[in-house]
N, C-alpha and C positions, 0 to 999 in steps of 0.2 A: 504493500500500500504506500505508494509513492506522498511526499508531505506537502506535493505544491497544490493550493487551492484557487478559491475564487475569490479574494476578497475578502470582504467583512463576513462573508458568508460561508467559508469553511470549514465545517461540524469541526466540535471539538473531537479529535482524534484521541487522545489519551484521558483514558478516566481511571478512578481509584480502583487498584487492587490487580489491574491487565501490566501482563508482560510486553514491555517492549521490546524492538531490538534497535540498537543506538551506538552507532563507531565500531560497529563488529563484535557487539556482546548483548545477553539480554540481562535485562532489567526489570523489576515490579516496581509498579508507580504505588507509591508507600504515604505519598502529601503532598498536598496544594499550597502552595504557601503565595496568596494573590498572582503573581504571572511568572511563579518562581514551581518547577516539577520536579520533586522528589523521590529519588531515585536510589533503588537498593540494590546490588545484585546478587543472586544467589549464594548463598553461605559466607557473605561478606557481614560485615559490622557498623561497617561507618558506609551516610546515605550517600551521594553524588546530588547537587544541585542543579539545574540547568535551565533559564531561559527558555517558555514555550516555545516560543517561534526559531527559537535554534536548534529546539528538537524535531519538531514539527518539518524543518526544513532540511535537516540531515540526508544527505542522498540516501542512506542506508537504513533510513525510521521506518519502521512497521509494526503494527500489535501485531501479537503474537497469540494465536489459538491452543487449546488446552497441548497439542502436540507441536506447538513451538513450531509452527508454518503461519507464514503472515496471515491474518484474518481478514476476511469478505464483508466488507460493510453492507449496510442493507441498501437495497437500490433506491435513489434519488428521488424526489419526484418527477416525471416525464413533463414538461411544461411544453405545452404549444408555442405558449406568445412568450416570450423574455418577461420577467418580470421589469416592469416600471422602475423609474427613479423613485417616487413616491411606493412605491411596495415595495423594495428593497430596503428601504429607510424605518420603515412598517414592521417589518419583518426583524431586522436588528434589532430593533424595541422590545420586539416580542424575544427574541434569545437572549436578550439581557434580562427581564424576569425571567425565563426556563431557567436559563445558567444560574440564576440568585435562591430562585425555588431547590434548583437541585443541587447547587457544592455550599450556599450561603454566602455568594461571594459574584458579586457582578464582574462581569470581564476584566473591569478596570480598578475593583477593588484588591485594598490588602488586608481587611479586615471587617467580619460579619456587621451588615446593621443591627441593631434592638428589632428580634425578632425573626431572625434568621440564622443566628448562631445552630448549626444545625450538631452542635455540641450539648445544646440544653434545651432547644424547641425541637418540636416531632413535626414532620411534613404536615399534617394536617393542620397542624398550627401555622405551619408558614402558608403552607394555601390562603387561608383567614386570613393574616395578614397582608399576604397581596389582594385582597380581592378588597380589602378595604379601601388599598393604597391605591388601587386604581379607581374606584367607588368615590374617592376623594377628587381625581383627576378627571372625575366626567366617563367615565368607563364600567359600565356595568358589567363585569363578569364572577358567575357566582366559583365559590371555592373547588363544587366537582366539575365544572367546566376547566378548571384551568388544570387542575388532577388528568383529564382526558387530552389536554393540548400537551401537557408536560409527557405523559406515556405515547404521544404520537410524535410528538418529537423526540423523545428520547432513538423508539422505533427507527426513526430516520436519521438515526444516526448525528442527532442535533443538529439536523438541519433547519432553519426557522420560516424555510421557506412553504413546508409542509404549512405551517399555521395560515397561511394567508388563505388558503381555500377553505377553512372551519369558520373565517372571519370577513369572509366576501359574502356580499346582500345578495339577493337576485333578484331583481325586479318582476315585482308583479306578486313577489311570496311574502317580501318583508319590505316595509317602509322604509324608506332613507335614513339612516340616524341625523344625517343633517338636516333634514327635514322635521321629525322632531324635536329635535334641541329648536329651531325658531318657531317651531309653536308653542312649545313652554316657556321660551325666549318673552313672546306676544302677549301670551296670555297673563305672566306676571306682569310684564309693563303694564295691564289696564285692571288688576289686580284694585287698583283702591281706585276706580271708576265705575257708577255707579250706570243701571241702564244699557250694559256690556253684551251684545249678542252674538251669535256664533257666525252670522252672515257676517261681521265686521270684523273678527276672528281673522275668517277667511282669506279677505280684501288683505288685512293687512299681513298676513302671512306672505302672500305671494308676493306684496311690493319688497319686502324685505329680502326673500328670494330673491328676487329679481334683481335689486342693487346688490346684494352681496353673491353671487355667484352669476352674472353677467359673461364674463369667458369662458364658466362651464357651459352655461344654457345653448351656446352656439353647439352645440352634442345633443341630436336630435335625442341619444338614449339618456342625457343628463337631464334631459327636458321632461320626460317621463318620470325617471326621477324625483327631480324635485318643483313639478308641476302635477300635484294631485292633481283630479278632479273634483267636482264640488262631494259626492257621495264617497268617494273613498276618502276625501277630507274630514265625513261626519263622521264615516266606520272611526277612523285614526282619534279622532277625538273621544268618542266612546270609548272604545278600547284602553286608551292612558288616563282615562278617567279625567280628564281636563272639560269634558263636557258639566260632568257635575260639581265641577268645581266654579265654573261661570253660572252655574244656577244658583253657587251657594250664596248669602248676604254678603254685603261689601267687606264688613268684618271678619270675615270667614277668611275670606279670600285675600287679605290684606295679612291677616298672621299666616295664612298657608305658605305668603309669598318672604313671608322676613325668615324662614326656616332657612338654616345652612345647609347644603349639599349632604344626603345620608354617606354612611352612616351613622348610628346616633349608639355608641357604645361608653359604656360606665369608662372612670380612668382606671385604667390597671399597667404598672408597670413594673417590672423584673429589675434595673440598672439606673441608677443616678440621669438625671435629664432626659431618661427616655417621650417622659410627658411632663410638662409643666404649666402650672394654671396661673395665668393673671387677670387679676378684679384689681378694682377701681373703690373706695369707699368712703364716703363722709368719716371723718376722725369727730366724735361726739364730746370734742374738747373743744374750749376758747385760746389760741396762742397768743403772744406777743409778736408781731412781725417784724420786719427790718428798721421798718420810721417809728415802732414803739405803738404803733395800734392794734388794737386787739382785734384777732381776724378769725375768719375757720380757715378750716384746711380738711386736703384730702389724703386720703394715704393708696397707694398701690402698690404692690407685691406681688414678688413669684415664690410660689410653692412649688414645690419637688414632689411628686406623689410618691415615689420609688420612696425616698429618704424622710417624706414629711417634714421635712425642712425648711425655711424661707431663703430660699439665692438673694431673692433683692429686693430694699424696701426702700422707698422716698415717701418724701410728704411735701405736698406742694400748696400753696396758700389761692384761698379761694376768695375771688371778688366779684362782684357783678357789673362794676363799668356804671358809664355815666352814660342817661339816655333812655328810651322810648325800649320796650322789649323789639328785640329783633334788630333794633339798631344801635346798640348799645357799643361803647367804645373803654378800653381799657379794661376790661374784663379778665380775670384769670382764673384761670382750673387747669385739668389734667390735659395735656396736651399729647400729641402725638409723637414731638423729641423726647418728654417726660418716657414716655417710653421707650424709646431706641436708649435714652440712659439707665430703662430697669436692663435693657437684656445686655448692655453693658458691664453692667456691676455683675452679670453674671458669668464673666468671662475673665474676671480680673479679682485677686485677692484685696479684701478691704484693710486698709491702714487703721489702727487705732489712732482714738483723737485722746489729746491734751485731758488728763481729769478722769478719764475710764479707768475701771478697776480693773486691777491686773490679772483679774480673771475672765475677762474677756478676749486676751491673749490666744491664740491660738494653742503657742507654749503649751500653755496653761489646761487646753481643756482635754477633750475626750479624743481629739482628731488624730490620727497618724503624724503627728508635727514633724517629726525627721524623714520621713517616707515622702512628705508632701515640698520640702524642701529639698530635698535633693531631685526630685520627679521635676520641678520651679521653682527657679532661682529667685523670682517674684518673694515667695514666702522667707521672712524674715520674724526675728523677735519681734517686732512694731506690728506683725499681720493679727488683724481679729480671728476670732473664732466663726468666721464664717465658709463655710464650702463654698469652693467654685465649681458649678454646674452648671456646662455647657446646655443648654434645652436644645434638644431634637425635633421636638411637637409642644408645640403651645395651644394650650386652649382656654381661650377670650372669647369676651363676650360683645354684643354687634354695637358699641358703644361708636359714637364718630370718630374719638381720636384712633380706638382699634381699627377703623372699616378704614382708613388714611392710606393712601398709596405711599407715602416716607414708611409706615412702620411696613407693608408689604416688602416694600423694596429692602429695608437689613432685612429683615425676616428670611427673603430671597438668599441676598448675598450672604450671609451667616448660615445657609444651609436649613432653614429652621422652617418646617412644613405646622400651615396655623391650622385649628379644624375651628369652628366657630358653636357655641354655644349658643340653644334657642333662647328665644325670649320667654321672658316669665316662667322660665327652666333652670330655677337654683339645685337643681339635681345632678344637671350638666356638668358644675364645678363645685363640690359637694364640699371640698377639702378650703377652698376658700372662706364657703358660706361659714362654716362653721373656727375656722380661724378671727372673720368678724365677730363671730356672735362672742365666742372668749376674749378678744382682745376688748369689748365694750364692757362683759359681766367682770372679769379680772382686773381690767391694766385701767380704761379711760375713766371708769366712775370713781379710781381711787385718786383720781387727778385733782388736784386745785381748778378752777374755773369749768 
Protein backbone atom coordinates (compact mmCIF):
# COMPACT_ATOMS: atom_id res chain seq x y z
CA UNK A 1 0.00 0.00 0.00
CA UNK A 2 1.84 2.77 -1.43
CA UNK A 3 1.77 6.37 1.09
CA UNK A 4 1.02 8.98 -1.61
CA UNK A 5 -2.55 10.34 -1.49
CA UNK A 6 -4.84 12.97 -2.60
CA UNK A 7 -4.64 15.70 -0.57
CA UNK A 8 -6.55 16.65 2.53
CA UNK A 9 -8.37 13.74 1.62
CA UNK A 10 -6.04 10.76 2.35
CA UNK A 11 -7.63 8.07 4.81
CA UNK A 12 -5.65 7.80 7.61
CA UNK A 13 -3.55 4.88 6.91
CA UNK A 14 -2.11 3.94 10.30
CA UNK A 15 -4.39 3.33 13.30
CA UNK A 16 -3.76 1.95 16.80
CA UNK A 17 -2.55 -1.49 17.43
CA UNK A 18 -1.70 -2.42 13.11
CA UNK A 19 1.69 -3.49 12.20
CA UNK A 20 3.46 -1.49 9.85
CA UNK A 21 6.26 -1.90 7.64
CA UNK A 22 8.72 1.27 7.70
CA UNK A 23 12.74 1.41 6.24
CA UNK A 24 12.68 -2.38 5.88
CA UNK A 25 11.25 -3.50 9.37
CA UNK A 26 7.93 -3.98 10.93
CA UNK A 27 6.42 -2.03 13.50
CA UNK A 28 3.18 -1.94 16.00
CA UNK A 29 1.64 1.50 16.15
CA UNK A 30 1.75 1.57 20.09
CA UNK A 31 0.50 5.85 20.36
CA UNK A 32 -0.61 8.82 18.86
CA UNK A 33 0.82 11.56 20.31
CA UNK A 34 -1.06 14.72 18.01
CA UNK A 35 0.98 14.32 14.43
CA UNK A 36 3.79 12.42 16.22
CA UNK A 37 3.23 7.92 15.58
CA UNK A 38 4.44 5.62 17.95
CA UNK A 39 6.28 3.05 17.00
CA UNK A 40 7.58 -0.22 18.73
CA UNK A 41 9.17 -3.10 17.01
CA UNK A 42 8.85 -6.60 17.97
CA UNK A 43 10.79 -7.78 21.19
CA UNK A 44 12.32 -4.24 21.26
CA UNK A 45 11.81 -1.92 24.55
CA UNK A 46 12.39 1.60 23.63
CA UNK A 47 9.39 3.13 21.00
CA UNK A 48 10.80 4.93 17.70
CA UNK A 49 8.83 8.26 17.09
CA UNK A 50 8.07 9.59 13.66
CA UNK A 51 6.37 12.37 11.95
CA UNK A 52 2.90 11.13 10.13
CA UNK A 53 3.49 12.37 6.80
CA UNK A 54 7.12 10.84 6.91
CA UNK A 55 5.68 7.73 7.54
CA UNK A 56 2.97 7.96 5.47
CA UNK A 57 5.27 8.95 2.67
CA UNK A 58 8.07 6.36 3.01
CA UNK A 59 8.55 4.59 -0.35
CA UNK A 60 8.57 1.28 1.73
CA UNK A 61 5.17 2.09 4.27
CA UNK A 62 2.56 -0.41 4.36
CA UNK A 63 0.16 -2.16 7.07
CA UNK A 64 0.74 -5.05 7.42
CA UNK A 65 -2.04 -8.00 7.63
CA UNK A 66 -2.31 -10.76 10.41
CA UNK A 67 0.58 -12.67 8.04
CA UNK A 68 2.74 -9.69 7.70
CA UNK A 69 1.78 -9.12 3.61
CA UNK A 70 0.79 -5.51 3.10
CA UNK A 71 -3.11 -5.14 3.72
CA UNK A 72 -6.03 -4.32 1.06
CA UNK A 73 -8.00 -1.27 2.17
CA UNK A 74 -11.58 -1.22 1.49
CA UNK A 75 -12.48 0.12 -1.93
CA UNK A 76 -13.19 3.89 -2.23
CA UNK A 77 -16.19 5.22 -3.15
CA UNK A 78 -16.65 5.12 -7.16
CA UNK A 79 -17.78 8.93 -7.62
CA UNK A 80 -19.15 9.90 -11.09
CA UNK A 81 -18.69 13.69 -10.92
CA UNK A 82 -15.31 14.87 -8.80
CA UNK A 83 -16.26 16.18 -5.90
CA UNK A 84 -16.78 20.07 -5.70
CA UNK A 85 -14.48 22.66 -4.07
CA UNK A 86 -17.39 23.24 -1.73
CA UNK A 87 -17.63 19.28 -0.98
CA UNK A 88 -14.23 18.60 -0.48
CA UNK A 89 -14.01 21.48 2.15
CA UNK A 90 -17.55 19.72 3.53
CA UNK A 91 -16.06 16.78 3.75
CA UNK A 92 -12.63 17.61 5.64
CA UNK A 93 -15.11 19.18 8.23
CA UNK A 94 -16.68 16.03 8.50
CA UNK A 95 -13.19 13.86 9.02
CA UNK A 96 -12.16 16.34 11.48
CA UNK A 97 -15.06 15.29 13.85
CA UNK A 98 -14.64 11.28 12.77
CA UNK A 99 -10.92 11.79 13.46
CA UNK A 100 -11.93 13.61 17.15
CA UNK A 101 -14.94 11.03 17.66
CA UNK A 102 -12.51 8.25 17.08
CA UNK A 103 -8.56 8.86 18.55
CA UNK A 104 -9.83 12.23 20.71
CA UNK A 105 -7.60 14.39 18.98
CA UNK A 106 -8.50 16.53 15.63
CA UNK A 107 -5.99 16.39 12.84
CA UNK A 108 -4.36 19.37 14.12
CA UNK A 109 -4.45 18.74 17.76
CA UNK A 110 -1.89 17.76 20.50
CA UNK A 111 -4.18 17.23 23.19
CA UNK A 112 -7.89 15.94 23.89
CA UNK A 113 -10.66 18.72 24.37
CA UNK A 114 -13.05 18.58 27.66
CA UNK A 115 -14.85 15.64 26.44
CA UNK A 116 -13.08 13.62 24.24
CA UNK A 117 -10.27 12.56 26.25
CA UNK A 118 -11.01 9.01 25.16
CA UNK A 119 -8.83 8.05 28.40
CA UNK A 120 -11.98 8.84 30.66
CA UNK A 121 -15.12 9.42 28.31
CA UNK A 122 -16.74 6.39 26.41
CA UNK A 123 -17.69 6.96 22.68
CA UNK A 124 -21.02 7.24 23.53
CA UNK A 125 -20.31 10.07 25.53
CA UNK A 126 -18.40 11.66 22.83
CA UNK A 127 -21.11 11.03 20.38
CA UNK A 128 -23.31 13.45 22.88
CA UNK A 129 -20.96 15.71 22.97
CA UNK A 130 -20.53 16.21 19.23
CA UNK A 131 -23.83 16.36 18.53
CA UNK A 132 -24.38 19.16 20.85
CA UNK A 133 -21.20 20.95 19.56
CA UNK A 134 -22.72 20.95 16.38
CA UNK A 135 -26.41 21.41 17.67
CA UNK A 136 -24.60 24.68 18.92
CA UNK A 137 -23.40 25.56 15.32
CA UNK A 138 -26.64 25.23 13.59
CA UNK A 139 -26.23 21.48 12.65
CA UNK A 140 -28.80 19.07 13.79
CA UNK A 141 -27.35 15.65 13.96
CA UNK A 142 -28.52 13.35 16.49
CA UNK A 143 -25.78 11.08 18.44
CA UNK A 144 -26.74 7.53 16.43
CA UNK A 145 -26.56 9.34 13.21
CA UNK A 146 -23.13 10.33 13.70
CA UNK A 147 -22.23 6.57 15.45
CA UNK A 148 -23.60 5.22 11.70
CA UNK A 149 -21.26 8.17 9.80
CA UNK A 150 -18.28 7.38 12.04
CA UNK A 151 -18.69 3.20 11.29
CA UNK A 152 -19.15 4.16 7.41
CA UNK A 153 -16.32 5.93 7.47
CA UNK A 154 -14.31 4.05 9.56
CA UNK A 155 -15.41 1.15 6.71
CA UNK A 156 -13.89 3.23 4.08
CA UNK A 157 -11.01 3.38 5.20
CA UNK A 158 -11.51 7.12 6.65
CA UNK A 159 -12.31 8.37 3.93
CA UNK A 160 -14.69 11.48 4.57
CA UNK A 161 -15.69 11.52 1.34
CA UNK A 162 -18.09 8.56 1.80
CA UNK A 163 -20.03 11.20 4.28
CA UNK A 164 -21.08 13.59 1.61
CA UNK A 165 -23.76 11.02 0.07
CA UNK A 166 -25.54 10.24 3.83
CA UNK A 167 -25.47 14.39 3.81
CA UNK A 168 -26.74 15.22 0.23
CA UNK A 169 -30.63 16.58 0.14
CA UNK A 170 -32.50 15.27 -2.81
CA UNK A 171 -34.87 17.22 -4.20
CA UNK A 172 -38.34 16.72 -4.09
CA UNK A 173 -37.66 14.02 -0.77
CA UNK A 174 -36.31 16.74 1.64
CA UNK A 175 -36.47 20.41 1.87
CA UNK A 176 -33.43 22.68 1.43
CA UNK A 177 -31.81 23.25 4.96
CA UNK A 178 -31.24 26.78 3.57
CA UNK A 179 -34.55 27.12 2.81
CA UNK A 180 -35.52 26.53 6.36
CA UNK A 181 -33.16 28.34 8.21
CA UNK A 182 -34.90 31.77 6.22
CA UNK A 183 -38.08 30.63 7.33
CA UNK A 184 -37.32 30.47 10.99
CA UNK A 185 -34.98 33.34 9.85
CA UNK A 186 -38.78 35.29 8.92
CA UNK A 187 -40.61 34.12 11.08
CA UNK A 188 -38.71 35.20 14.34
CA UNK A 189 -38.05 38.69 12.63
CA UNK A 190 -42.14 39.24 12.93
CA UNK A 191 -42.18 37.34 16.19
CA UNK A 192 -43.32 40.43 18.23
CA UNK A 193 -45.71 41.80 15.30
CA UNK A 194 -48.96 41.49 15.92
CA UNK A 195 -51.63 40.59 12.86
CA UNK A 196 -48.69 38.17 11.32
CA UNK A 197 -50.13 35.69 8.59
CA UNK A 198 -48.78 32.80 6.70
CA UNK A 199 -49.40 34.50 3.04
CA UNK A 200 -46.84 37.36 4.34
CA UNK A 201 -44.78 34.45 5.77
CA UNK A 202 -44.50 33.40 2.24
CA UNK A 203 -43.94 36.97 0.34
CA UNK A 204 -41.26 37.53 2.45
CA UNK A 205 -39.57 34.38 2.59
CA UNK A 206 -38.96 34.28 -1.19
CA UNK A 207 -37.67 38.13 -1.21
CA UNK A 208 -35.17 37.18 1.12
CA UNK A 209 -34.31 34.08 -1.01
CA UNK A 210 -34.11 35.92 -3.76
CA UNK A 211 -31.43 38.64 -2.54
CA UNK A 212 -29.42 36.30 -0.76
CA UNK A 213 -28.99 33.50 -3.14
CA UNK A 214 -29.36 35.41 -6.49
CA UNK A 215 -26.13 33.59 -8.24
CA UNK A 216 -27.46 30.22 -7.10
CA UNK A 217 -31.10 30.84 -8.54
CA UNK A 218 -29.57 31.35 -12.07
CA UNK A 219 -29.44 26.96 -11.51
CA UNK A 220 -32.65 26.03 -12.94
CA UNK A 221 -32.23 22.98 -10.02
CA UNK A 222 -31.25 25.64 -7.21
CA UNK A 223 -34.56 27.36 -8.28
CA UNK A 224 -36.55 24.22 -7.36
CA UNK A 225 -34.68 24.26 -4.58
CA UNK A 226 -35.10 27.20 -2.85
CA UNK A 227 -38.24 28.31 -4.64
CA UNK A 228 -41.01 26.23 -2.96
CA UNK A 229 -44.29 26.51 -4.04
CA UNK A 230 -47.12 28.08 -2.29
CA UNK A 231 -48.55 24.37 -0.97
CA UNK A 232 -45.32 22.77 -0.37
CA UNK A 233 -44.44 26.00 1.47
CA UNK A 234 -47.74 25.30 3.86
CA UNK A 235 -46.75 21.40 4.09
CA UNK A 236 -42.95 22.89 5.29
CA UNK A 237 -44.59 25.18 7.70
CA UNK A 238 -46.78 22.54 9.36
CA UNK A 239 -44.33 20.03 9.56
CA UNK A 240 -41.58 22.41 11.64
CA UNK A 241 -44.29 23.47 13.57
CA UNK A 242 -43.68 27.22 12.64
CA UNK A 243 -47.24 27.26 11.50
CA UNK A 244 -48.55 27.00 15.16
CA UNK A 245 -46.26 29.10 16.24
CA UNK A 246 -47.66 32.29 14.06
CA UNK A 247 -51.04 31.22 15.43
CA UNK A 248 -49.60 31.57 18.93
CA UNK A 249 -50.34 35.21 20.91
CA UNK A 250 -47.64 37.90 20.38
CA UNK A 251 -46.38 36.83 23.69
CA UNK A 252 -45.83 33.49 22.92
CA UNK A 253 -44.12 34.15 20.20
CA UNK A 254 -41.84 36.97 21.27
CA UNK A 255 -40.28 34.44 24.26
CA UNK A 256 -40.21 31.44 21.65
CA UNK A 257 -38.01 33.90 19.62
CA UNK A 258 -35.56 35.26 22.69
CA UNK A 259 -34.60 31.26 23.37
CA UNK A 260 -30.99 30.55 22.54
CA UNK A 261 -30.14 27.84 19.80
CA UNK A 262 -30.86 24.13 21.71
CA UNK A 263 -29.55 22.41 23.32
CA UNK A 264 -30.61 23.27 26.64
CA UNK A 265 -28.46 20.96 29.18
CA UNK A 266 -27.88 21.37 33.03
CA UNK A 267 -23.96 22.47 33.61
CA UNK A 268 -21.97 19.45 34.34
CA UNK A 269 -18.27 19.50 34.05
CA UNK A 270 -15.29 16.99 34.60
CA UNK A 271 -11.99 19.78 34.55
CA UNK A 272 -11.25 23.31 35.80
CA UNK A 273 -12.97 25.82 32.99
CA UNK A 274 -14.47 23.24 31.09
CA UNK A 275 -17.99 25.46 31.71
CA UNK A 276 -18.13 28.66 33.31
CA UNK A 277 -21.03 30.83 34.39
CA UNK A 278 -21.38 34.64 34.36
CA UNK A 279 -24.28 36.97 35.85
CA UNK A 280 -24.52 40.28 36.26
CA UNK A 281 -26.13 41.56 39.94
CA UNK A 282 -27.25 44.45 41.84
CA UNK A 283 -24.65 44.40 45.16
CA UNK A 284 -27.62 45.30 47.95
CA UNK A 285 -25.18 47.71 49.43
CA UNK A 286 -24.65 51.72 49.43
CA UNK A 287 -20.79 52.57 48.58
CA UNK A 288 -18.69 55.47 48.60
CA UNK A 289 -17.46 56.35 45.01
CA UNK A 290 -14.52 58.09 43.73
CA UNK A 291 -15.90 62.06 44.36
CA UNK A 292 -17.18 60.72 47.99
CA UNK A 293 -20.86 60.00 46.83
CA UNK A 294 -22.68 57.50 47.88
CA UNK A 295 -23.77 55.29 44.86
CA UNK A 296 -24.93 51.58 44.05
CA UNK A 297 -23.19 49.22 42.35
CA UNK A 298 -23.09 46.16 40.49
CA UNK A 299 -21.05 43.03 40.90
CA UNK A 300 -20.22 40.35 38.12
CA UNK A 301 -18.47 37.17 38.26
CA UNK A 302 -17.39 33.85 36.84
CA UNK A 303 -17.99 30.73 38.53
CA UNK A 304 -16.13 27.59 37.68
CA UNK A 305 -18.68 24.68 37.81
CA UNK A 306 -15.81 21.84 37.72
CA UNK A 307 -14.15 23.73 40.86
CA UNK A 308 -17.03 25.93 42.26
CA UNK A 309 -14.88 28.59 42.59
CA UNK A 310 -15.02 32.21 41.58
CA UNK A 311 -12.06 33.10 38.51
CA UNK A 312 -13.30 36.71 38.50
CA UNK A 313 -15.18 39.29 40.21
CA UNK A 314 -15.53 43.34 39.71
CA UNK A 315 -17.86 45.61 40.94
CA UNK A 316 -18.76 48.54 38.99
CA UNK A 317 -20.67 51.65 40.02
CA UNK A 318 -24.06 52.36 38.83
CA UNK A 319 -25.68 55.69 37.73
CA UNK A 320 -28.57 56.74 35.67
CA UNK A 321 -27.22 59.81 33.78
CA UNK A 322 -28.98 63.19 33.30
CA UNK A 323 -32.07 63.27 31.01
CA UNK A 324 -35.46 62.12 29.67
CA UNK A 325 -35.53 57.92 29.97
CA UNK A 326 -34.10 56.76 26.68
CA UNK A 327 -32.16 59.69 26.29
CA UNK A 328 -30.20 59.82 29.03
CA UNK A 329 -26.51 60.88 29.06
CA UNK A 330 -23.76 59.97 31.54
CA UNK A 331 -25.03 56.96 32.68
CA UNK A 332 -23.17 53.92 34.06
CA UNK A 333 -23.50 50.06 34.74
CA UNK A 334 -22.07 46.94 33.55
CA UNK A 335 -20.65 47.25 30.23
CA UNK A 336 -19.48 45.15 27.79
CA UNK A 337 -15.34 45.86 28.26
CA UNK A 338 -16.54 45.37 32.11
CA UNK A 339 -16.51 42.05 30.71
CA UNK A 340 -13.78 41.33 28.39
CA UNK A 341 -11.94 42.45 31.94
CA UNK A 342 -13.81 39.47 33.81
CA UNK A 343 -12.46 36.94 31.26
CA UNK A 344 -9.27 38.62 31.64
CA UNK A 345 -8.77 38.21 35.30
CA UNK A 346 -9.24 34.89 34.22
CA UNK A 347 -6.38 34.30 32.46
CA UNK A 348 -3.96 36.16 34.70
CA UNK A 349 -2.80 35.57 38.52
CA UNK A 350 -4.36 38.24 40.85
CA UNK A 351 -1.73 40.48 42.97
CA UNK A 352 -2.43 41.05 46.55
CA UNK A 353 -3.25 44.68 47.46
CA UNK A 354 -1.61 46.81 50.33
CA UNK A 355 -3.77 45.86 53.80
CA UNK A 356 -4.87 42.06 52.95
CA UNK A 357 -4.24 39.44 55.20
CA UNK A 358 -1.62 37.21 54.68
CA UNK A 359 -3.94 34.63 54.35
CA UNK A 360 -5.11 35.57 51.23
CA UNK A 361 -1.62 34.77 49.91
CA UNK A 362 -1.75 32.15 47.62
CA UNK A 363 1.45 30.82 49.86
CA UNK A 364 -0.62 30.63 52.36
CA UNK A 365 -3.65 28.61 51.27
CA UNK A 366 -4.83 25.34 50.12
CA UNK A 367 -3.59 25.78 46.26
CA UNK A 368 -0.43 23.60 44.88
CA UNK A 369 1.75 27.19 45.59
CA UNK A 370 5.15 25.49 44.28
CA UNK A 371 3.46 23.39 41.49
CA UNK A 372 1.61 26.41 40.20
CA UNK A 373 4.93 28.49 40.28
CA UNK A 374 7.13 26.63 38.71
CA UNK A 375 4.04 25.52 35.89
CA UNK A 376 4.08 30.25 35.84
CA UNK A 377 6.52 32.33 36.56
CA UNK A 378 3.43 34.86 36.97
CA UNK A 379 2.87 33.33 40.41
CA UNK A 380 4.99 34.96 43.19
CA UNK A 381 4.71 35.48 47.08
CA UNK A 382 2.53 38.98 46.28
CA UNK A 383 -0.10 36.37 44.10
CA UNK A 384 -3.68 35.98 45.97
CA UNK A 385 -5.36 32.85 46.60
CA UNK A 386 -7.17 32.83 43.48
CA UNK A 387 -7.12 30.01 40.59
CA UNK A 388 -6.50 30.95 37.15
CA UNK A 389 -9.01 29.34 34.92
CA UNK A 390 -8.83 29.59 31.51
CA UNK A 391 -13.10 29.13 30.51
CA UNK A 392 -13.65 26.94 27.51
CA UNK A 393 -17.61 27.46 27.46
CA UNK A 394 -19.34 30.25 29.08
CA UNK A 395 -22.66 30.41 29.88
CA UNK A 396 -24.52 34.17 30.06
CA UNK A 397 -27.38 35.21 30.06
CA UNK A 398 -29.14 37.45 26.90
CA UNK A 399 -28.33 40.78 28.87
CA UNK A 400 -27.00 43.69 26.11
CA UNK A 401 -23.62 44.04 27.39
CA UNK A 402 -23.56 39.94 26.81
CA UNK A 403 -25.41 39.94 23.27
CA UNK A 404 -22.34 42.95 22.38
CA UNK A 405 -20.38 41.98 19.21
CA UNK A 406 -16.71 43.21 21.41
CA UNK A 407 -17.53 40.51 24.19
CA UNK A 408 -18.22 37.88 20.87
CA UNK A 409 -15.36 38.87 19.34
CA UNK A 410 -12.57 37.93 22.72
CA UNK A 411 -14.83 35.25 23.37
CA UNK A 412 -13.83 34.26 19.41
CA UNK A 413 -10.26 35.19 19.79
CA UNK A 414 -9.73 33.54 23.28
CA UNK A 415 -11.03 30.20 21.85
CA UNK A 416 -14.17 30.49 24.24
CA UNK A 417 -17.55 28.95 22.79
CA UNK A 418 -20.75 31.03 24.64
CA UNK A 419 -24.02 28.98 25.00
CA UNK A 420 -26.79 31.48 26.02
CA UNK A 421 -29.18 31.01 28.89
CA UNK A 422 -33.01 31.42 28.52
CA UNK A 423 -34.83 34.14 29.81
CA UNK A 424 -36.62 33.84 33.11
CA UNK A 425 -34.53 30.49 33.33
CA UNK A 426 -32.44 30.93 36.70
CA UNK A 427 -32.04 27.09 36.40
CA UNK A 428 -29.83 27.73 33.38
CA UNK A 429 -27.10 29.11 35.61
CA UNK A 430 -28.18 27.49 38.94
CA UNK A 431 -24.45 27.90 40.50
CA UNK A 432 -24.63 31.69 40.01
CA UNK A 433 -28.29 32.17 41.24
CA UNK A 434 -27.58 30.70 44.31
CA UNK A 435 -23.93 32.27 44.94
CA UNK A 436 -26.37 35.72 44.89
CA UNK A 437 -28.63 34.41 47.19
CA UNK A 438 -25.59 33.64 49.95
CA UNK A 439 -23.49 36.47 49.09
CA UNK A 440 -26.94 38.92 50.09
CA UNK A 441 -28.14 36.36 53.30
CA UNK A 442 -24.06 36.13 54.51
CA UNK A 443 -21.75 38.88 53.26
CA UNK A 444 -24.15 42.22 52.13
CA UNK A 445 -26.80 42.48 55.04
CA UNK A 446 -23.68 42.20 57.54
CA UNK A 447 -22.55 45.55 55.78
CA UNK A 448 -22.74 49.09 57.00
CA UNK A 449 -25.06 51.12 54.71
Amino acid sequence: MSGTGTGGFTPAQVRLGEMVSWQKSAYQVVAFRGSVVVLLAPGASVPVEVLHSALVAAPDFAVLDPEGQPASRPVLPDLAVPPTKEQREQALRWHRHMKELDTGLAPDQSSPRPGYDVAITPLAQRYAVKSQELAAAGIDVKPKTLEAMRLKWKGAGENPLVLLEQRKGKVGHRTDSRLIEVMHEVVKAKSRESGVDIQSVYDDVLDVVRKRYAPQLADPDEQRRLLPSRATFYRRMDETGLSDLLAAPTRRRAQQASKPAPPYTPSHALRPGQVVQIDTTPLKVKTVGDDGEVISVELTSAIDVASRSNAAVMIVPVGTGEGRPGNRIGGRATRAFDLVLILAQCFAPLTTRPGWHPRTAAAASALPFEALRSADERFTQATAARPVIHPRTVIIDQGSPYLSDHFKYVCEMLNISIEYARKDRPTDKPLKERFFRTLGSRFSQYLPG
